[in-house]
C-alpha positions in Angstrom: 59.8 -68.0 -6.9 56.2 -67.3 -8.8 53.6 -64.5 -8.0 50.4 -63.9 -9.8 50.2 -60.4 -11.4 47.5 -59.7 -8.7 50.3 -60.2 -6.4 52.9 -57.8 -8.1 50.4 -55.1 -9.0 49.9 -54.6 -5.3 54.0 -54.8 -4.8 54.2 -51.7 -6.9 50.9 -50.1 -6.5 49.8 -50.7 -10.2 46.6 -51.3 -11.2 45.4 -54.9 -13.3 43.9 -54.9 -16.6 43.0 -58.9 -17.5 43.6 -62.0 -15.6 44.8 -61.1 -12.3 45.8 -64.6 -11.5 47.8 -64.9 -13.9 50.8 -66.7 -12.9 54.7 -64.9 -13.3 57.8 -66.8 -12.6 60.1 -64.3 -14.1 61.0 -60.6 -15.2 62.8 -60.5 -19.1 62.6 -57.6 -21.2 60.5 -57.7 -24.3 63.2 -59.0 -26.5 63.5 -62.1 -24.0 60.3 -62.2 -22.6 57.8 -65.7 -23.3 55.4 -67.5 -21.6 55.1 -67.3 -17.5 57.7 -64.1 -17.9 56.5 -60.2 -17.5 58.1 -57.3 -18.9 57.9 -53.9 -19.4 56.9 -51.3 -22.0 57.5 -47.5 -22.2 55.8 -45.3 -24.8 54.6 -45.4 -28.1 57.8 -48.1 -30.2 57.5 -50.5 -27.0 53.6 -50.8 -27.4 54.9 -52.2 -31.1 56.3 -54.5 -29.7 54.1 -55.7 -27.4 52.1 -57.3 -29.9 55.0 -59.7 -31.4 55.7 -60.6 -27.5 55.1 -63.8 -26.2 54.9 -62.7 -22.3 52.5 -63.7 -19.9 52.3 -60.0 -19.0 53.2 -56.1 -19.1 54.1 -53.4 -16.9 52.8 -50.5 -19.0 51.5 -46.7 -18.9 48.3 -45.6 -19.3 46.6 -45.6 -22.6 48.7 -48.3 -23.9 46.4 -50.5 -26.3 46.1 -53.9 -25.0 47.1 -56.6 -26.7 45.4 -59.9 -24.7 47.6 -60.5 -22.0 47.8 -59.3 -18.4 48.5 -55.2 -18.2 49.8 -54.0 -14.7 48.9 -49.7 -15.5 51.6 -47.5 -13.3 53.6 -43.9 -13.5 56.4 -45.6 -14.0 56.4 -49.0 -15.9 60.7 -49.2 -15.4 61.2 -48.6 -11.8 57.8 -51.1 -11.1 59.7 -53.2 -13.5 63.2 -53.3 -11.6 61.1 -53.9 -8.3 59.4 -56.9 -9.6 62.4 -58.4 -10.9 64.4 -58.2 -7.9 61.3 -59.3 -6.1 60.9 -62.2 -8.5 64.5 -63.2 -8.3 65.0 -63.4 -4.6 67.7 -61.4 -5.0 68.0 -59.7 -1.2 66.2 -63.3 0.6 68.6 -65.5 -1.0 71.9 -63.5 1.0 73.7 -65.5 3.4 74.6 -63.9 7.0 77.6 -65.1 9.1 81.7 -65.2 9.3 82.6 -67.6 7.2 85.7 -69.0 9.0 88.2 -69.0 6.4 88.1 -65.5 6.7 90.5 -63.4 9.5 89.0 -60.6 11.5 90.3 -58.7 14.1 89.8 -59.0 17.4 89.7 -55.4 17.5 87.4 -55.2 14.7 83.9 -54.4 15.7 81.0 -55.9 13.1 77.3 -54.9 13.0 74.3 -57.2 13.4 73.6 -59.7 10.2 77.2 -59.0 8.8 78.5 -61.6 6.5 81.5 -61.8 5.6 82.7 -64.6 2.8 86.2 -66.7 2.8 89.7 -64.9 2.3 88.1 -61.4 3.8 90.5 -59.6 5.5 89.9 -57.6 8.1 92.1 -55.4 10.0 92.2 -53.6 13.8 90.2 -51.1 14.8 87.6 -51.1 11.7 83.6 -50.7 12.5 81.2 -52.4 10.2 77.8 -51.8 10.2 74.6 -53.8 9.9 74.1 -56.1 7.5 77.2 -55.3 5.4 78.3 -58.2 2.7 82.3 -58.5 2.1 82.8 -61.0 -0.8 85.6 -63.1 -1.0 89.4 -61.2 -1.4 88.1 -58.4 -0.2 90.6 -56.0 2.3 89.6 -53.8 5.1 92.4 -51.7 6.1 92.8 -50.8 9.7 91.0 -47.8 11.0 88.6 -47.9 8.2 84.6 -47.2 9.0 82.1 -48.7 7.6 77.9 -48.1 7.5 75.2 -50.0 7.5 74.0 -52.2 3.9 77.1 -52.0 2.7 78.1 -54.3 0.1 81.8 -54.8 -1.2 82.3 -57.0 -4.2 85.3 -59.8 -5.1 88.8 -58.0 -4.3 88.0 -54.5 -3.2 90.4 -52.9 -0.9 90.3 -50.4 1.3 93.2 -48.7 2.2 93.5 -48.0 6.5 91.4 -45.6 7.3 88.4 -45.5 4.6 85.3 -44.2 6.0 82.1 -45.2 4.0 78.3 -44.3 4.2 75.6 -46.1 4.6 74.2 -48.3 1.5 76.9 -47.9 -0.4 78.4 -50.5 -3.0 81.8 -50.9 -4.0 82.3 -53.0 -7.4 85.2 -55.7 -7.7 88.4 -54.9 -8.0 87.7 -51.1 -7.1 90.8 -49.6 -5.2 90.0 -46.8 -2.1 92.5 -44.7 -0.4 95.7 -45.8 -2.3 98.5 -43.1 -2.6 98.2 -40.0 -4.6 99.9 -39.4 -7.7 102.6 -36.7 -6.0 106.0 -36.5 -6.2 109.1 -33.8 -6.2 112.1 -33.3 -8.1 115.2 -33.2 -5.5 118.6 -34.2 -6.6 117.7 -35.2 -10.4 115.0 -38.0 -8.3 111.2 -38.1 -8.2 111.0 -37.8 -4.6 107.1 -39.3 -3.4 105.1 -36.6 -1.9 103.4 -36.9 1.5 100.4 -39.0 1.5 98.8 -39.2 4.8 94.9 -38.2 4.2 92.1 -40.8 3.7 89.0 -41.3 1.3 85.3 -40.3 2.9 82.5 -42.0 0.7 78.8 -40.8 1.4 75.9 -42.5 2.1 74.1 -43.9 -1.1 77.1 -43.9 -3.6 77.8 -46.6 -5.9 81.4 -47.1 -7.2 82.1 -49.2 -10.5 84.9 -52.3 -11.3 88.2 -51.2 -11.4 87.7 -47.5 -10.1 90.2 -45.8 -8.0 89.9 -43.1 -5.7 93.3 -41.6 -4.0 93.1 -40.9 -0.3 94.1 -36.5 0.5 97.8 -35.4 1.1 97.0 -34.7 4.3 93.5 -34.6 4.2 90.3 -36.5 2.9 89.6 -37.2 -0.6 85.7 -37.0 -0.7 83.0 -38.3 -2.9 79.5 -36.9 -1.8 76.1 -38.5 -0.7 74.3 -40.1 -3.8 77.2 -40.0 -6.6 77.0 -43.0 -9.3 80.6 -44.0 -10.7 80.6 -46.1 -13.3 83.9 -49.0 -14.2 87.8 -47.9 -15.1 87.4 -44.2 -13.2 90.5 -42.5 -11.7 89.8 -39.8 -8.7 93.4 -38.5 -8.0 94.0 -37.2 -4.2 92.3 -34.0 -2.4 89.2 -34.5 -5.0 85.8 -32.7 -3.6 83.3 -34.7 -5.6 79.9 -33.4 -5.2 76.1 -34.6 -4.1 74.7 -37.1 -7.0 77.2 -37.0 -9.8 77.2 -38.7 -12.5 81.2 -40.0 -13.5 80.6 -42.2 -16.6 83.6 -44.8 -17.6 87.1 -43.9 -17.7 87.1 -40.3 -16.6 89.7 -39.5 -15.2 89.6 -36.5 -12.6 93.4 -34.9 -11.4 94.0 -33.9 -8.0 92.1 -31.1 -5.9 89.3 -31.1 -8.2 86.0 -29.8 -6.8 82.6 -30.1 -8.5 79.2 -29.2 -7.3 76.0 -31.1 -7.1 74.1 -33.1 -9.5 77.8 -32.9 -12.3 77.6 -35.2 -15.2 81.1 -36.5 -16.5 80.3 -38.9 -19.4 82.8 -41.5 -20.9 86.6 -40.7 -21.1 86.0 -36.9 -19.8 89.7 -35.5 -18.6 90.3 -32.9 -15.4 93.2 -31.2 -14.9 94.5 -30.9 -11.5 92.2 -27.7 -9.2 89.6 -27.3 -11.5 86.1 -26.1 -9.8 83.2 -27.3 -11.8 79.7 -25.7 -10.5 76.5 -27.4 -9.8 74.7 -29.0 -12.8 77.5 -28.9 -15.1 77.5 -31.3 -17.8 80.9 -32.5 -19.7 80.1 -34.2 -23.0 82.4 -37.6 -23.5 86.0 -37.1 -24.4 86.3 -33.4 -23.1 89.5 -31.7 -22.1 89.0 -29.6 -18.8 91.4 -27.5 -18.3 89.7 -24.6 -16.9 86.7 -24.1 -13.9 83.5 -24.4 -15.4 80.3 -22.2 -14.3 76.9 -24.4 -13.3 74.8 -25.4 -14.5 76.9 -25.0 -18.1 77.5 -27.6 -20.8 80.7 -28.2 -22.3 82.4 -30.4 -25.4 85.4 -31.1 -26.9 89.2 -30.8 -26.0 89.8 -28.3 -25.0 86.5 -28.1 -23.8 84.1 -24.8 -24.8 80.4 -24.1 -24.5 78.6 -26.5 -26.2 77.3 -23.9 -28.7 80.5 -22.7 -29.4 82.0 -26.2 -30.0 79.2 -27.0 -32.2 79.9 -24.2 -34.5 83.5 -25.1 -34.2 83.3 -28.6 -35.6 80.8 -27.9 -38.1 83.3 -25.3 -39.2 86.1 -27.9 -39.6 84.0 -30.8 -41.5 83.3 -27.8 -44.0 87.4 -27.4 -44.7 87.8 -29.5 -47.5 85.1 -27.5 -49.8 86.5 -23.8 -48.0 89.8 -24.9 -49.2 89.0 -26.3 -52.4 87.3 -23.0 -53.5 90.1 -21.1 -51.7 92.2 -23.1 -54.6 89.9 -22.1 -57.4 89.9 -18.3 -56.6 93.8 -18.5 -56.1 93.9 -20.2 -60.0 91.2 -17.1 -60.7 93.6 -14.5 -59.3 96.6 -15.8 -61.0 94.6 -15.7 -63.8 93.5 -12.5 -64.0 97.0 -11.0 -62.8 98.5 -12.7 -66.0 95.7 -11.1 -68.3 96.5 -7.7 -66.8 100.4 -8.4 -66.4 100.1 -9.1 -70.6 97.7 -5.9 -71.3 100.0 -3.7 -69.4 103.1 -5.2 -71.9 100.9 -4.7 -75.3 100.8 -0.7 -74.1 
């Protein structure tokens, strides 16, 4: 699928500096880019390379100095540039819509308008999908479970019964929703398991990553709220509160009845312990230790984790041990010193 750049200046509002009819058959980035692609460049070190590019043409700012080919001037050069790729690639035209019929539905199950569903989907009674939702092959529906409109579920995702998801929400492959909760009792020398008889709630505009799980509530719901972004290998135990557009970066790992406000970042391999409150704006730096609630807007490192200050001082403290201890060595050798000069003056008298 081609486009001249007249054609994607007016898909993203941009305005056309050089040939406007100019033809683009594809989007690369500047590192791939050559002849019939487009790409993008963002501030000063991109306009470098611009000039040792071999595209056909540029998403840029303004003020960057042209270099022969086609410009395309808007605000933002990366968000024009991720709507010209997808535009360029076909990627929403090319989708498929239909029940493929090596998949089993329900009778019971009720499916919105433009649904497709791809072979080995399972489906079971009483679930509601919405318009337009995509369920890839080996993906499970449990029964009871809700789901909205654009929602797209990739290779082996299961839903556990009773799973209610947002609208426009996508769930990567191999991502597990509403299994059991970590819980369990000592009775009789045995681990006894817990009750586990909540569910998940998933908001409208969240993205879940590969391999994520998210345990359904004790009794309750286990929620992740409108607009969160969680990235691959994450672990949300049972009777989590996740809040409005967090970010939860790769392998954090949250405990249960952890709530955290709006707008939380949780970068990579960040730990929760179990009924932690973190407030709104918080930020965790990656490999943190959270063992305590943290106020919002506050930004914490380190394990256990501390004000980001604080930790700062902490570890620039420890990579200065080795010289504190070797002149803590040399003043011991001075002391001894000097206590066996006065230890022999005191024997002359």
């Amino acid at each position: 699928m081609g486009a001249t750049v007249r054609e994607l200046a007016e898909l993203v509002g941009g305005q056309v500096i050089g040939d406007a009819a100019t033809v683009i058959s594809s989007a690369q980035p500047i590192t791939d880019a050559g002849p019939g692609d487009i790409t993008f460049a963002e501030g000063p070190r991109n306009a470098q390379k611009l000039f040792g590019c071999r595209a056909s043409a540029a998403i840029v700012p303004e003020d960057m100095p042209s270099n022969g080919i086609a410009f395309i001037v808007v605000a933002n050069p990366l968000r024009a540039f991720t709507t010209v790729l997808t535009h360029l690639r076909g990627i929403r035209q090319q989708r498929p819509t239909g029940i493929h019929e090596k998949s089993w539905i329900s009778p019971s199950a009720r499916l919105g308008a433009d649904a497709t569903v791809y072979p080995g989907v399972f489906v079971a009674d009483d679930v509601t999908i919405g318009d337009r939702t995509v369920l890839y092959p080996g993906v499970y529906v449990g029964h009871g479970s809700r789901l909205g409109d654009d929602v797209v579920l990739w290779p082996n995702v299961v839903l556990y019964p009773g799973t209610i998801v947002g609208h426009r929400v996508m769930i990567h492959a191999s991502s597990a929703i509403g299994g059991d909760g970590f819980g369990y009792r000592l009775e009789g020398g045995r681990h006894v398991k817990a009750a586990q008889a909540g569910h998940v709630e998933i908001g409208d505009d969240v993205e879940v990553g590969a391999c994520t799980t998210i345990d359904r509530g004790t009794f309750g719901a286990t929620k992740i709220g409108a607009g969160t972004k969680i990235d691959n290998l994450v672990q949300i135990a049972h009777n989590c509160r996740i809040g409005r557009h967090n970010l939860l970066v790769g392998q954090v790992g949250i405990a249960g009845s952890v709530e955290t406000g709006d707008y939380v970042v949780a970068a990579g391999q960040v730990g929760i312990r179990d009924h932690v409150k973190i407030g709104d704006r918080a930020i965790i730096g990656a490999q943190s230790g959270v063992s305590k609630d943290v106020p919002a807007g506050e930004r914490i490192i380190g394990a256990p984790a501390r004000p980001e200050r604080e930790q700062k001082r902490v570890v620039m403290s420890l990579l200065k041990l080795p010289e504190m201890r070797r002149q803590l060595n040399q003043l011991e050798a001075g002391l001894e010193e000097l206590r066996a000069h006065l230890g022999n003056g005191s024997q002359g008298r």
